[in-house]
Every structure is written in structure tokens, then in C-alpha cells.
C-alpha atoms as a printed R data frame, in Angstrom:
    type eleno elety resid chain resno       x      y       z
1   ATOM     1    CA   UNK     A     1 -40.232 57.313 -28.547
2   ATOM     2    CA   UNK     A     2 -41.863 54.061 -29.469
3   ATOM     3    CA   UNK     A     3 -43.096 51.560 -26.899
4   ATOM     4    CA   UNK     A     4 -44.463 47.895 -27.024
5   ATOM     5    CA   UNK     A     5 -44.766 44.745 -25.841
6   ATOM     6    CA   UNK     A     6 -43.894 41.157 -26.494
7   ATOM     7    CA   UNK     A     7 -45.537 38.383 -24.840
8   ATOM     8    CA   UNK     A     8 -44.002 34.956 -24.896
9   ATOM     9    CA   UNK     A     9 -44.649 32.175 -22.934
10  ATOM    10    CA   UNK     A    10 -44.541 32.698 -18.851
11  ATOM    11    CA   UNK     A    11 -42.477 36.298 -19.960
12  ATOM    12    CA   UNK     A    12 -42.942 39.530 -21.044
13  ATOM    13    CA   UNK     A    13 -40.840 41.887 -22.459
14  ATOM    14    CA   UNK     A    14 -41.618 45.450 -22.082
15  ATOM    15    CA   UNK     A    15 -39.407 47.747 -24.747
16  ATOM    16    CA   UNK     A    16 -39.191 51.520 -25.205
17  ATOM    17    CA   UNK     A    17 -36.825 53.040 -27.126
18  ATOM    18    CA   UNK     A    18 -35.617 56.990 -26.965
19  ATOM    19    CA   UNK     A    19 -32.589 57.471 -29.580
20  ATOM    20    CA   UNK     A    20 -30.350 56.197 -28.539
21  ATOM    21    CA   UNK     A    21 -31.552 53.971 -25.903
22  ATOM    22    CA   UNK     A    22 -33.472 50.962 -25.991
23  ATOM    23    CA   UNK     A    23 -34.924 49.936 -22.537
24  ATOM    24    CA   UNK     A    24 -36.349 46.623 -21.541
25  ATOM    25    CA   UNK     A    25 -38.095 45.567 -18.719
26  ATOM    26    CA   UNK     A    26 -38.163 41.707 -18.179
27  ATOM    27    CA   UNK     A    27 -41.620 40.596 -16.696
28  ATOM    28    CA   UNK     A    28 -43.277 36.864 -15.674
29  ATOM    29    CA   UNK     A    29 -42.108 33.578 -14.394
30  ATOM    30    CA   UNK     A    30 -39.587 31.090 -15.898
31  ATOM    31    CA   UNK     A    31 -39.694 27.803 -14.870
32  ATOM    32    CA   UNK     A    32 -35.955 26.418 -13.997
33  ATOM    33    CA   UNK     A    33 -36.536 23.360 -15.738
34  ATOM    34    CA   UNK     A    34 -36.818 25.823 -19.070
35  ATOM    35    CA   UNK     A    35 -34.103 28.575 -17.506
36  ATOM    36    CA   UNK     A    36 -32.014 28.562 -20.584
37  ATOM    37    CA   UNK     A    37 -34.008 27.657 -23.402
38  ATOM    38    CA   UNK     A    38 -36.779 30.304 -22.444
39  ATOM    39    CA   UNK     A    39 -33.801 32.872 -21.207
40  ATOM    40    CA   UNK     A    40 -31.945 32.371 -25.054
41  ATOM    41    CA   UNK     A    41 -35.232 32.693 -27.301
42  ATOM    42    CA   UNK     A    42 -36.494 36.297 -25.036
43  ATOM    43    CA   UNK     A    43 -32.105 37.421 -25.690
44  ATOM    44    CA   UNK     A    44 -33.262 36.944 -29.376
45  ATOM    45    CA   UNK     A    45 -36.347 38.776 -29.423
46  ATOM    46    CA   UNK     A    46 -34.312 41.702 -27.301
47  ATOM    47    CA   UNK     A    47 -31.274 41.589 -30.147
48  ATOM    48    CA   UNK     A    48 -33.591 41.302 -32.983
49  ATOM    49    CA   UNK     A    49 -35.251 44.975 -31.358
50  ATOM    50    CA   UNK     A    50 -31.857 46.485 -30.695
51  ATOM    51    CA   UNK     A    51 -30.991 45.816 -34.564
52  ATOM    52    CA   UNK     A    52 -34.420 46.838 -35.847
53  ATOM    53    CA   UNK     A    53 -34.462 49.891 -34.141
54  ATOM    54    CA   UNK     A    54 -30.791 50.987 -33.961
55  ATOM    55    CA   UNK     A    55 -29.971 51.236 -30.285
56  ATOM    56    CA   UNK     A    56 -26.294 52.174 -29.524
57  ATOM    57    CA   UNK     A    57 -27.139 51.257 -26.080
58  ATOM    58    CA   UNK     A    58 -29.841 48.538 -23.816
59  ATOM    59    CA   UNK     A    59 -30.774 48.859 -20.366
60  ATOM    60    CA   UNK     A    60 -32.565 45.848 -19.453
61  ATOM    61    CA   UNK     A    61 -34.236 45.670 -15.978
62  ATOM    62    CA   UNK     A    62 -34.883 42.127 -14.822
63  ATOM    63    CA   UNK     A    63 -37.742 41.445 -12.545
64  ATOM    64    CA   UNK     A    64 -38.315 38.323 -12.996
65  ATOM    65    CA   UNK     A    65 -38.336 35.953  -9.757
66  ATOM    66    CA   UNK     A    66 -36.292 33.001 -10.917
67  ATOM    67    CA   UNK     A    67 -32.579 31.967 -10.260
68  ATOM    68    CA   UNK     A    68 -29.231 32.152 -12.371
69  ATOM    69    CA   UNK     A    69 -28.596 29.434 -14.118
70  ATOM    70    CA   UNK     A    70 -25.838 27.258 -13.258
71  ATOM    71    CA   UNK     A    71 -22.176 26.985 -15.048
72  ATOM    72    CA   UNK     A    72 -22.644 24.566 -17.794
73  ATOM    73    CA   UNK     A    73 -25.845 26.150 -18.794
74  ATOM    74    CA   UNK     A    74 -24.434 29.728 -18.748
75  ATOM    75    CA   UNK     A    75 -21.595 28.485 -21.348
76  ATOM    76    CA   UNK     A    76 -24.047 27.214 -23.370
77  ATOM    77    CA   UNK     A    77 -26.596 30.644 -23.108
78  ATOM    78    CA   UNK     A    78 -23.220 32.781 -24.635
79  ATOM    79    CA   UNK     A    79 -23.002 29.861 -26.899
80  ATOM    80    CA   UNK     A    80 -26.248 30.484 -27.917
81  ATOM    81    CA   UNK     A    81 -26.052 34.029 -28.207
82  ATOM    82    CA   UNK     A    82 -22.954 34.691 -29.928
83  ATOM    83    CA   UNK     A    83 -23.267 36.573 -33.260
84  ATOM    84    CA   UNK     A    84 -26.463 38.066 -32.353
85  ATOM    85    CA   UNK     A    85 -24.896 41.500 -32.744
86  ATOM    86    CA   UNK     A    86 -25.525 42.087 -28.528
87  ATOM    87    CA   UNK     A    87 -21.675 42.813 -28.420
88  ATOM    88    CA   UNK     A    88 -22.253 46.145 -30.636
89  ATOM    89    CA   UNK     A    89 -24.327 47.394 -27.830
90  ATOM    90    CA   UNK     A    90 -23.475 48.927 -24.489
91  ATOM    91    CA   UNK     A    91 -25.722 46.717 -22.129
92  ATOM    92    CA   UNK     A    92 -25.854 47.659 -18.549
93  ATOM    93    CA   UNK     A    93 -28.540 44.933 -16.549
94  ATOM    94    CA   UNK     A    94 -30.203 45.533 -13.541
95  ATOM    95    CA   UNK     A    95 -30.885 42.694 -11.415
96  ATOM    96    CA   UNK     A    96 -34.221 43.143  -8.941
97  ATOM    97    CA   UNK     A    97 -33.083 40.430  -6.572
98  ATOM    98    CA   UNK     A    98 -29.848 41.951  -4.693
99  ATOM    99    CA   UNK     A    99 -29.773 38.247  -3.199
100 ATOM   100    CA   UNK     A   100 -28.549 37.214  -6.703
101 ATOM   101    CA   UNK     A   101 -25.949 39.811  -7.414
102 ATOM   102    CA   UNK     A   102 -22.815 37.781  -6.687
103 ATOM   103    CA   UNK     A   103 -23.959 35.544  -9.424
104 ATOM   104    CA   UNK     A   104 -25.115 38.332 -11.762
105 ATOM   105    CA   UNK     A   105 -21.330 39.782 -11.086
106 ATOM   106    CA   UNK     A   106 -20.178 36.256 -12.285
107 ATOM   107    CA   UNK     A   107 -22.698 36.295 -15.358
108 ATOM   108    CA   UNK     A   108 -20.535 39.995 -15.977
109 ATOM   109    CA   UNK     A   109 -17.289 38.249 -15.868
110 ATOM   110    CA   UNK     A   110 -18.298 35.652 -18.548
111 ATOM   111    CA   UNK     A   111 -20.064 38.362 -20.672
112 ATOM   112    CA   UNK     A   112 -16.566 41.018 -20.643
113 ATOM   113    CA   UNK     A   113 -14.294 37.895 -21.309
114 ATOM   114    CA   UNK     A   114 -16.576 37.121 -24.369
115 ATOM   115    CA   UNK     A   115 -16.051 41.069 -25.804
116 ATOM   116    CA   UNK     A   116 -19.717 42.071 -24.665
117 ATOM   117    CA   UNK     A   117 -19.468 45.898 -23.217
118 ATOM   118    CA   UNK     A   118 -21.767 45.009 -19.702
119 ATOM   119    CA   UNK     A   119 -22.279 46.255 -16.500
120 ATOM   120    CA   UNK     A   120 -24.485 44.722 -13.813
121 ATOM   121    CA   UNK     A   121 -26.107 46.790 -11.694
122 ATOM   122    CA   UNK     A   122 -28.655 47.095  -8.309
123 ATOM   123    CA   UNK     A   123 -30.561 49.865  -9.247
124 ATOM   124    CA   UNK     A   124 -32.103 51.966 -12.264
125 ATOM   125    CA   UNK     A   125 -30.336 55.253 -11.532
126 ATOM   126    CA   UNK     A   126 -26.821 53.986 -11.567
127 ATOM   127    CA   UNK     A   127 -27.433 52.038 -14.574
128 ATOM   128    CA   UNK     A   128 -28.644 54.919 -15.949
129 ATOM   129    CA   UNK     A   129 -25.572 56.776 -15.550
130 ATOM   130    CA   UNK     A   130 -23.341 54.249 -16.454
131 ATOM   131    CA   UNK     A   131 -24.745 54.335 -19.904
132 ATOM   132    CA   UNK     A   132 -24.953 58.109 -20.468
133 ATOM   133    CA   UNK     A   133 -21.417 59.067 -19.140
134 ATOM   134    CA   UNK     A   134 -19.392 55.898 -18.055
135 ATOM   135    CA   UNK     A   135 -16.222 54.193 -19.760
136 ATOM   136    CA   UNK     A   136 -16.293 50.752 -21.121
């Protein structure tokens, strides 16, 4: 097990990793002004750990308090993000704010049609699941 944290900005990213899972808990403020450009830069810290360490799989719990980011700006995140490897991964997200999940189902849809292996999810436990015994 190997734990540790990465402090950027208004975020911090909390990682622990049990073979073969690499969890990360997503902790601070963003400002919406900096939505994408601070949400892209803590996707690359979280792919560069899931290649350094080897994860087959990334559970990433979100608690941070801000809002999606609109259309445009969600084109240009997976823009961003493409080739970082994150589509190697089984990724299942878990979004704190159940007020946001119709968007976070949306964020899904673009992630599957881009070849990413993603579930959203309300809660830990289901996630959880998901990632030890569910289908792609």
C-alpha cells in the first residue's frame, strides 16, 4: 500500500494505491473562471500516478464543491487529455454532489464515446463493486 499527497493550487489530491487499485480522493476549491485549466493539469498529475505505479484500475472520489463545466469546455478537457494513457484504465468516479449527477452522466457519455472504460457513480460502495466484479 503506498499513500501520499499532492498539493496544487486551491486542490488536493489524495492517492493510495493497493495492487491493483489506485484511489484518489479530489479535495479543495476550483475557481470556475480556472474550471478547465486547473481540472486538466490535476487529470495529469492523476495519469502520470496511474502509469508510475501500474494501476489496472482508478477510483476517484470527487469532493470538491464546484460545478461541471460547460460543453465547449468539456470538448476541449478530452482534448486535452487524450493520449494520457487514462483509456488503459478502468475509471469509475464518484461524484459528492448528487445535484450534479445528470451532468456527471453526460461527462460519462462523452468519456465511453471517446473509448475511456467509465462509470459515474453516487456512492463509494457501488463504485467499489463496479470495479472489482462489473463488465465494461
Amino acid at each position: 500500500m503506498t499513500r501520499d499527497t499532492l498539493s496544487g493550487g486551491s486542490y488536493r489530491l489524495e492517492f493510495d494505491y493497493q495492487a491493483p487499485l489506485l484511489t484518489v480522493r479530489l479535495l479543495g476549491e476550483v475557481a470556475a473562471e480556472k474550471n478547465l485549466e486547473t481540472t486538466r493539469e490535476y487529470w495529469q498529475h492523476i495519469a502520470d500516478r496511474v502509469s508510475a505505479c501500474g494501476a489496472d484500475a482508478l477510483l476517484v472520489l470527487d469532493a470538491l464543491p464546484g460545478e461541471v463545466m460547460g460543453d465547449a469546455d468539456l470538448v476541449r478537457f478530452f482534448n486535452g487529455v487524450a493520449g494520457l494513457g487514462l483509456d488503459r484504465v478502468r475509471i469509475a468516479y464518484v461524484e459528492a454532489r448528487t445535484d450534479q449527477m445528470p451532468r456527471i452522466e453526460y461527462v460519462e457519455q462523452l468519456a465511453l464515446e471517446r473509448g475511456y472504460r467509465i462509470r459515474m457513480f453516487a456512492n463509494e460502495p457501488e463504485a467499489r463493486l463496479w470495479l472489482r466484479y462489473g463488465g465494461d
